[in-house]
VMD Tcl script that draws the C-alpha trace (Angstrom):
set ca {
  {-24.62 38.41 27.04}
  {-27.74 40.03 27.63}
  {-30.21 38.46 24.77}
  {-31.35 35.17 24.61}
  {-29.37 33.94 21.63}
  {-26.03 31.47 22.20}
  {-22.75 33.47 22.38}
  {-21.15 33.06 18.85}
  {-17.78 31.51 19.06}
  {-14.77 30.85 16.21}
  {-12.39 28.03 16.64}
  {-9.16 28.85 14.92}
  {-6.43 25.94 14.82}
  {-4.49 24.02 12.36}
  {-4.75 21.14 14.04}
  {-8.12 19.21 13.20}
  {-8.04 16.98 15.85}
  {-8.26 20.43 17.91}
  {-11.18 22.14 16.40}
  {-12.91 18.49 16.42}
  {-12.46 18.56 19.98}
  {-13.54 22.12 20.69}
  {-16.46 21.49 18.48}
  {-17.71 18.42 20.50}
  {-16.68 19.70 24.03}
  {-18.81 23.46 23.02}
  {-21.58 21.20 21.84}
  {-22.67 20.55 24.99}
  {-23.40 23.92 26.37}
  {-26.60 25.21 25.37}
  {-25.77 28.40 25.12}
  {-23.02 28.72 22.79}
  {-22.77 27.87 19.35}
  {-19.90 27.04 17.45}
  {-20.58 29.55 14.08}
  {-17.39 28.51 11.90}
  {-13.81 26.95 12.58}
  {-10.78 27.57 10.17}
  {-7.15 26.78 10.19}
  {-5.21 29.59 10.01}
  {-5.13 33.42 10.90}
  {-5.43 34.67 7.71}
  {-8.95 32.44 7.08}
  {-9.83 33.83 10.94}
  {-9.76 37.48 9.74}
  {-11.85 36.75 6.59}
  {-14.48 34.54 9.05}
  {-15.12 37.26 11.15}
  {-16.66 39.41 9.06}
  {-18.45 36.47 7.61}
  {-19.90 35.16 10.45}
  {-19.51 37.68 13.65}
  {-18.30 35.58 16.83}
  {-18.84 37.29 19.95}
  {-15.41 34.97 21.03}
  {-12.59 33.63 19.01}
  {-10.43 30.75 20.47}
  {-6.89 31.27 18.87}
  {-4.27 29.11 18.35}
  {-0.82 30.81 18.43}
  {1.26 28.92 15.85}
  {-0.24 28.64 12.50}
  {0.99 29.05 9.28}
  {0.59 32.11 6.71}
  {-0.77 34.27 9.54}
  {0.02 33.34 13.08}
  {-2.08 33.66 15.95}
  {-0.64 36.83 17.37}
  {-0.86 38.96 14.08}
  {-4.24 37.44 13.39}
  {-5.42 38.79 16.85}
  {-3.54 42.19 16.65}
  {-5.39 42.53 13.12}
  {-9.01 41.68 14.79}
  {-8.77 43.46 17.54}
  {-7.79 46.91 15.84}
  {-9.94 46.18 12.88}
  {-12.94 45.75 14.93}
  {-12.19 48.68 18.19}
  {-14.96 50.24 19.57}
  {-17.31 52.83 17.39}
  {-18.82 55.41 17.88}
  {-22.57 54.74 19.23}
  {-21.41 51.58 20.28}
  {-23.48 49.98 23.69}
  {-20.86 51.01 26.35}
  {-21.92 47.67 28.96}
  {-21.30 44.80 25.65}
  {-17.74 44.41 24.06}
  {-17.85 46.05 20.88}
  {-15.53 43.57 19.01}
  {-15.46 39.86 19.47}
  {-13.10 38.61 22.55}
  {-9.84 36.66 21.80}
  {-9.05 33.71 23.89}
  {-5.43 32.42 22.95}
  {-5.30 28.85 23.42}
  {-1.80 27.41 23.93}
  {0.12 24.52 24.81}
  {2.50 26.37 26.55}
  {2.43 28.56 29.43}
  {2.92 32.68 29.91}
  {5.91 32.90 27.61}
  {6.37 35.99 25.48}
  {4.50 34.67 22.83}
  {1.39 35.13 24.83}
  {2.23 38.25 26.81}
  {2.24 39.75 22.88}
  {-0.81 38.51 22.50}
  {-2.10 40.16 25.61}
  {-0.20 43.43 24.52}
  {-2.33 42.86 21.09}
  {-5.23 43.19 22.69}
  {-6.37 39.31 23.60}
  {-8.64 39.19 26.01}
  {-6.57 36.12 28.21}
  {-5.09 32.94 27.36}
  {-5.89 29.29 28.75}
  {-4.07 26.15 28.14}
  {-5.07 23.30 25.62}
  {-5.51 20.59 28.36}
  {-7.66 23.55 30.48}
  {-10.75 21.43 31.86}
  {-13.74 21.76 29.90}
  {-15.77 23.46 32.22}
  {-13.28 26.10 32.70}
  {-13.10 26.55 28.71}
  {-16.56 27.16 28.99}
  {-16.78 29.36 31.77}
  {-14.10 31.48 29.87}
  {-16.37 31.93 27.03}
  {-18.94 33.23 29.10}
  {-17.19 35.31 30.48}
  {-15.30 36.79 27.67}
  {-18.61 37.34 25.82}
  {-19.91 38.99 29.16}
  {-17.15 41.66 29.17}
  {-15.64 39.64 32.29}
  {-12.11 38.72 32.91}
  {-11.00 35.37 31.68}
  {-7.61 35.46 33.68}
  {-7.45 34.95 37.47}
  {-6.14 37.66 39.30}
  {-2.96 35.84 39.94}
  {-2.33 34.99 36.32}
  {-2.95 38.79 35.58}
  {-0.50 40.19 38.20}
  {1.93 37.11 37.03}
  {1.20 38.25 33.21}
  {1.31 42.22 33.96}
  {4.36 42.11 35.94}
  {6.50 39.83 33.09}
  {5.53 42.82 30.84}
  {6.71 45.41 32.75}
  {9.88 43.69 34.28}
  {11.03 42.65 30.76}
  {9.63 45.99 28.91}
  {11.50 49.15 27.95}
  {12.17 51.67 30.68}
  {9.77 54.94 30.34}
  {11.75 57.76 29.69}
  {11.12 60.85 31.42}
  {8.59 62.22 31.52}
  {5.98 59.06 31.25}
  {4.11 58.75 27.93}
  {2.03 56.11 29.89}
  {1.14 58.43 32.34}
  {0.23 61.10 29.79}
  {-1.96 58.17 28.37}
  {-3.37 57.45 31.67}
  {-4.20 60.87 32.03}
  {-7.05 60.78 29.16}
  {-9.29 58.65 31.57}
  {-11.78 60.25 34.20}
  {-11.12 59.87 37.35}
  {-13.54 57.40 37.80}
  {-12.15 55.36 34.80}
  {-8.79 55.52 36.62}
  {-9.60 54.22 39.62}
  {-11.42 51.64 37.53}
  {-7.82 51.01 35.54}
  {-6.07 50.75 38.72}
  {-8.45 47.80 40.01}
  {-8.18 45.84 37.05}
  {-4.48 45.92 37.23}
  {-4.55 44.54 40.76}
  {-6.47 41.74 39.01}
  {-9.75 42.54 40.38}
  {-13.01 40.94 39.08}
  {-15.92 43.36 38.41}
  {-17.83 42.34 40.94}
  {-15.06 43.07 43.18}
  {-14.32 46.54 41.65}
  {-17.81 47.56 42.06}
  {-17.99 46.38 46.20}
  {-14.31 48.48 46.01}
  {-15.55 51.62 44.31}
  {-19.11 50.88 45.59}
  {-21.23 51.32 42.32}
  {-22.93 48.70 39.94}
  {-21.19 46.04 37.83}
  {-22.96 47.42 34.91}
  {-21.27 50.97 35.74}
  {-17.98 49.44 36.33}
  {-18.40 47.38 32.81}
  {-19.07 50.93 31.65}
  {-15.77 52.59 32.52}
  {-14.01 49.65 31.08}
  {-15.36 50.26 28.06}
  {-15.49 53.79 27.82}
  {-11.57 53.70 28.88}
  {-11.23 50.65 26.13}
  {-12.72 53.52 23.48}
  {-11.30 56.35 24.89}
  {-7.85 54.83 24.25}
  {-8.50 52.51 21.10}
  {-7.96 49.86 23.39}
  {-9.48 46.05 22.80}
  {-8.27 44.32 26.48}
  {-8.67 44.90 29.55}
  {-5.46 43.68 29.88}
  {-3.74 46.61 27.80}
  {-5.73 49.17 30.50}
  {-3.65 47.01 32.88}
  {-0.30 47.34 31.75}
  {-0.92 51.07 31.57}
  {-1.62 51.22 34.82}
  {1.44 49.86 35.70}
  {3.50 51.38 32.77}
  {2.18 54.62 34.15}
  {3.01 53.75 37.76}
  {-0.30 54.18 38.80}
  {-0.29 50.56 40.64}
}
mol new
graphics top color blue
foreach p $ca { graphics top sphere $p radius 0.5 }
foreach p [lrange $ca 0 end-1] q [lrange $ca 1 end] { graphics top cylinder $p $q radius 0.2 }
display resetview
């Protein structure tokens, strides 16, 4: 975030013990602020527009509207407009939290446009750090947890047909904005895509966003499955 106000964060979970947990664990950062928590993913969709997170920590299985529809409904709902400031997300980040680990429940919730997932008993500090770096634009999986995720996607995905439709996807980015794509799906940071490329973070935030736009994409994530889908990586 680049103002001085807390980043904005939704706790969705049907589990009270959960969001009680969340709430006091979050309480001690001083620069986030816990704006609502609700119980489901159909209350999540209404709370957004109520009370505009910047982050959204997701539970997967909830009842009347589960996790992943909730986030594929947020995230396209809430894609990038026009005029929107390029460096910033333009749509509040989804964290999936889950108590299990990269099954394909979460890879759809990657492919819906989730920004990463972390694990229920994830360290507090690490929680936290997440949410910073969601709200920042950053990436909240480790580069090995991205290649891991990335490469269960495209083992157990359909076969492209000839020719590519990924690749005439991939195609709509810059050049610049490709090799951009290409880093992120070697799991590169953006500080280490910008020593790679050799130009700013805030320029390499840029081209993740404009490629994001460009493609009515949420995730940095989906830019990375293209990459591969398109065999590009």
């Amino acid at each position: 975030m680049t103002d001085s106000r807390p980043i904005r964060v939704l706790l969705v979970d049907d589990d009270p013990l959960v969001r009680s947990g969340l709430q006091i664990m979050l309480g001690g950062a001083e620069d986030i602020a816990v704006v609502a928590e609700v119980s489901d993913g159909a209350q999540a969709v209404e709370a957004v527009g109520e009370h505009e997170p910047d982050v959204i920590l997701m539970d997967v299985r909830m009842p009347l509207l589960d996790g992943i529809s909730a986030t594929a409904q947020l995230c396209k709902a809430t894609s990038a407009a026009p005029g929107t400031d390029p460096i910033q997300p333009p749509h509040p980040q989804v964290i999936v939290m889950t108590t299990f680990d990269a099954d394909d429940t979460v890879v759809a919730a990657l492919r819906a446009g989730a920004a990463g997932f972390l694990l229920k008993h994830t360290p507090p500090e690490r929680i936290i750090d997440a949410i910073r770096r969601a709200a920042a634009g950053e990436p909240v999986l480790s580069p090995e947890v991205t290649r891991t995720l990335i490469g269960h996607v495209t083992e157990t995905g359909p076969v492209a047909a000839e020719p590519n439709p990924a690749a005439d996807t991939f195609a709509q980015l810059s050049s610049r904005e490709q090799d951009v794509a290409r880093a992120v799906a070697q799991g590169m940071s953006n500080a280490e895509i910008a020593a790679e490329l050799y130009m700013s973070v805030g320029t390499v935030k840029a081209h993740i966003s404009s490629a994001l736009t460009k493609l009515d994409y949420t995730s940095r994530i989906q830019l990375a499955i293209l990459a591969h889908d398109a065999n590009k990586v």
